[in-house]
C-alpha positions as CSV (number, residue, x, y, z in Angstrom):
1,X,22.2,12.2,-14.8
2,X,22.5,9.1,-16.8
3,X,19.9,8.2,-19.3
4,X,19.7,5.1,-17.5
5,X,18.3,7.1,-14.1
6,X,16.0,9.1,-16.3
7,X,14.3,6.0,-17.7
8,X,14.0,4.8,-14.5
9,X,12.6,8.1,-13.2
10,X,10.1,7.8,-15.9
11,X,9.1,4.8,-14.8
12,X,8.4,6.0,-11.7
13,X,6.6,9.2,-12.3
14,X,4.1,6.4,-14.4
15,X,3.5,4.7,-11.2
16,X,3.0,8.1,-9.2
17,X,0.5,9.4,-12.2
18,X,-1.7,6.3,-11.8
19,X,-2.0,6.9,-8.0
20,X,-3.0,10.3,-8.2
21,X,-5.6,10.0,-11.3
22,X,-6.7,6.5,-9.7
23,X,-9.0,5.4,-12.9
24,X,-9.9,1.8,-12.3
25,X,-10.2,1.8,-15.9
26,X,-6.4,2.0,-16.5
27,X,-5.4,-0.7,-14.4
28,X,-4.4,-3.0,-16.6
29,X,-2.3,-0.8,-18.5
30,X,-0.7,0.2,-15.1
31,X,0.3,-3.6,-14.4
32,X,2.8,-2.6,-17.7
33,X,4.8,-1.4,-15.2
34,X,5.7,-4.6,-13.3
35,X,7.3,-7.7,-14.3
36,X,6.0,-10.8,-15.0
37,X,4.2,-13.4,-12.9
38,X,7.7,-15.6,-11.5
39,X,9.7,-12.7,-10.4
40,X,7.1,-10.4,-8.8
41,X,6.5,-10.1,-5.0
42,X,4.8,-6.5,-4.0
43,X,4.2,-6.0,0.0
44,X,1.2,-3.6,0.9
45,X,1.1,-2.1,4.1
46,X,-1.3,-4.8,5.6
47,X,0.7,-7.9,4.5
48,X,1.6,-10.5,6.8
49,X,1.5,-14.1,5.1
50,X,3.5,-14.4,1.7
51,X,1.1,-14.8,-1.1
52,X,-2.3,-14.0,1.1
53,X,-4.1,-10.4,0.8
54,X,-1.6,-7.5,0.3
55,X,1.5,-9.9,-0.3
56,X,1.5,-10.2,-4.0
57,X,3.1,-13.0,-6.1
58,X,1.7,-12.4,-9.7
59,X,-0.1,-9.8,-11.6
60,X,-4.1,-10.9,-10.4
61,X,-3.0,-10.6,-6.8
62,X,-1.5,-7.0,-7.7
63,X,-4.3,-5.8,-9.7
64,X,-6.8,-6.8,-6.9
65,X,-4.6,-4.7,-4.5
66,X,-4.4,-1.6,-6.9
67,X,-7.6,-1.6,-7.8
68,X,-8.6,-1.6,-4.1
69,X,-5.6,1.2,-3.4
70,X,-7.3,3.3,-6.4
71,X,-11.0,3.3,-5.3
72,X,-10.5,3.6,-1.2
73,X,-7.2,3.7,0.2
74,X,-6.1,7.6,-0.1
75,X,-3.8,9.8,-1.9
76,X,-0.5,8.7,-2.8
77,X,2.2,11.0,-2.9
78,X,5.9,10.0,-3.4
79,X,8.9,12.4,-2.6
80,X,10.2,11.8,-6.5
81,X,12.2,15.1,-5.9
82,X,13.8,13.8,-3.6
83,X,14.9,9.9,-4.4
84,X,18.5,8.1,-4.9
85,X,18.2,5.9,-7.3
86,X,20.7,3.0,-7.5
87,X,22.0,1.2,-10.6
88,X,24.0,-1.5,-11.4
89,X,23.9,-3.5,-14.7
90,X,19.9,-4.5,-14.9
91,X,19.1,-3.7,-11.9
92,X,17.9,-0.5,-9.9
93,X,16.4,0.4,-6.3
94,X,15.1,2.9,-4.5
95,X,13.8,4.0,-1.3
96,X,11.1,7.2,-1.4
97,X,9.3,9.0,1.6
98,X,5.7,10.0,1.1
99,X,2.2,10.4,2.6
100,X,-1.2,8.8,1.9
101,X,-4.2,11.4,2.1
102,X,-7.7,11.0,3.0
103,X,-10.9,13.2,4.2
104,X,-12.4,11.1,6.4
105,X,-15.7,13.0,8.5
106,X,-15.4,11.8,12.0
107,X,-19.3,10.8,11.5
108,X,-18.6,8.8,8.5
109,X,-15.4,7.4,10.2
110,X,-18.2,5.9,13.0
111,X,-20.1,4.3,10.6
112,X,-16.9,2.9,9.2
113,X,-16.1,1.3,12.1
114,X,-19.5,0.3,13.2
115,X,-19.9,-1.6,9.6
116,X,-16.7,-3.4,10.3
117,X,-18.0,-4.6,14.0
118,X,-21.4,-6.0,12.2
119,X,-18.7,-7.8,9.4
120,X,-16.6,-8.9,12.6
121,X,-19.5,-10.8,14.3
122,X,-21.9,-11.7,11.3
123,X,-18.4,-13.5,9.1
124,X,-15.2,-14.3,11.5
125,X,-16.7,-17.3,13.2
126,X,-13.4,-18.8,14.1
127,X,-12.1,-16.0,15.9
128,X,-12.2,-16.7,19.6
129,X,-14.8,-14.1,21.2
130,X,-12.1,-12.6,23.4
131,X,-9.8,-11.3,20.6
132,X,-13.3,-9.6,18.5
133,X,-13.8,-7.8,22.2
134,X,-10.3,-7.0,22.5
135,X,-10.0,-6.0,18.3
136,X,-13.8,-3.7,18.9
137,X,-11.3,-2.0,22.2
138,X,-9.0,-0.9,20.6
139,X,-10.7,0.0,17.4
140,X,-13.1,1.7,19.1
141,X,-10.4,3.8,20.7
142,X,-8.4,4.1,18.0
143,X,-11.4,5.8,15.5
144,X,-12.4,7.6,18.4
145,X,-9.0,9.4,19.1
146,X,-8.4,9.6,15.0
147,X,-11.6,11.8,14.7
148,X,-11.2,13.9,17.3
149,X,-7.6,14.9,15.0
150,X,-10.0,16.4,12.4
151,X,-11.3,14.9,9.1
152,X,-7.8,15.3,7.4
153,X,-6.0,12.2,7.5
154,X,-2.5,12.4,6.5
155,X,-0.1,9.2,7.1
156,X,3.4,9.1,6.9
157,X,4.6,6.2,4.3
158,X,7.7,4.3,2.8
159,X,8.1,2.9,-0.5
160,X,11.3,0.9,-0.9
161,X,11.3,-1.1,-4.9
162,X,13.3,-3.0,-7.0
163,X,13.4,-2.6,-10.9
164,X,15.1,-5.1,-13.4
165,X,15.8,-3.9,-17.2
166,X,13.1,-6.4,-19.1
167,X,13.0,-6.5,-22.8
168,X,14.6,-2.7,-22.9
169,X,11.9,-1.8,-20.3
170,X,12.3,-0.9,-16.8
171,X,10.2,-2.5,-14.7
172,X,9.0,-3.1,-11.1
173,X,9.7,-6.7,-9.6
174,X,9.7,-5.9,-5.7
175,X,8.3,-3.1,-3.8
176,X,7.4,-2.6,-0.1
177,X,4.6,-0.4,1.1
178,X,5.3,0.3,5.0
179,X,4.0,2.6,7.7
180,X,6.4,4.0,10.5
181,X,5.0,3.4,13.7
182,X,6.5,4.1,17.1
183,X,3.5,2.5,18.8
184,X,4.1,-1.3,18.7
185,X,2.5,-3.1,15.5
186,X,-0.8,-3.7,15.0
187,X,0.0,-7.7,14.4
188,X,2.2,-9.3,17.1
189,X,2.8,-13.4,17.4
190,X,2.3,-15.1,20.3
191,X,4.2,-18.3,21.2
């Protein structure tokens, strides 16, 4: 293994470590491990519109999104055993496998869903009333059939980055969060 590959793997295991010990407090020193506003673009698993929400161009929009990942999204555990890393000159990529954890108690998952109706009505005024109804269907459904699986949620996920070689320091510049699905997406267009 090239000492390359193990600096790189370093720089990985960082990213895993903050994750798992998720202390808000840290999050700046975590935002170390990506390059500078200008050449970043990170993709969360609920981005849609480039530079809006989980589609992060600079550091702010990143920290916002880690610091939301670290106090209420789940576990995060990457396959590092597992990964092929790529080099060639400054560059590096990788693709991992991995899940995202979370108890959930099917009561509390209710009272999730039935805080997210009262945001729904009380703060989306522009949202036709048709698509609320349709998004409280299948929401309802969906935290229904979820809870009925057990409090133990375990989701399959995808991490696919990009490090460049910055000032003798790898860093991250692109990564994609993403979900396998084999149910159609929960955002489709229509023309």
């Amino acid at each position: 293994m090239s000492a390359e590959i193990i600096k790189i793997k370093a720089v990985i295991h960082q990213f895993q470590d903050g994750y798992r010990m998720r202390d808000v407090d840290k999050v700046d020193r975590f935002m170390d491990l990506f390059c500078e506003d200008g050449t970043l673009e990170v993709i969360g698993t609920d981005a849609y519109i480039k530079g809006q929400g989980e589609w992060c161009l600079d550091r702010a929009a990143l920290r916002k999104l880690v610091s939301g990942d670290w106090q209420g999204w789940g576990d995060l555990c990457l396959d590092t055993d597992g990964l092929t890393i790529h080099v060639k000159g400054e560059a590096a990529w990788f693709a991992a496998k991995g899940t995202v954890s979370r108890t959930i108690e099917p009561a509390q998952s209710y009272r999730n869903f039935l805080g997210y109706l009262k945001w729904l009505t009380e703060n989306e005024p522009e949202v036709p009333a048709k698509e609320k109804l349709l998004d409280v269907l299948r929401g309802g459904i969906t935290t229904l059939a979820n809870a009925e699986m057990g409090a133990t949620y375990i989701w399959p996920l995808r991490l696919a980055a990009v490090l460049v070689k910055d000032a003798g320091q790898w860093r991250f510049c692109q990564m994609t969060f993403s979900f396998p699905t084999i149910y159609p997406p929960d955002v489709r267009l229509v023309i």
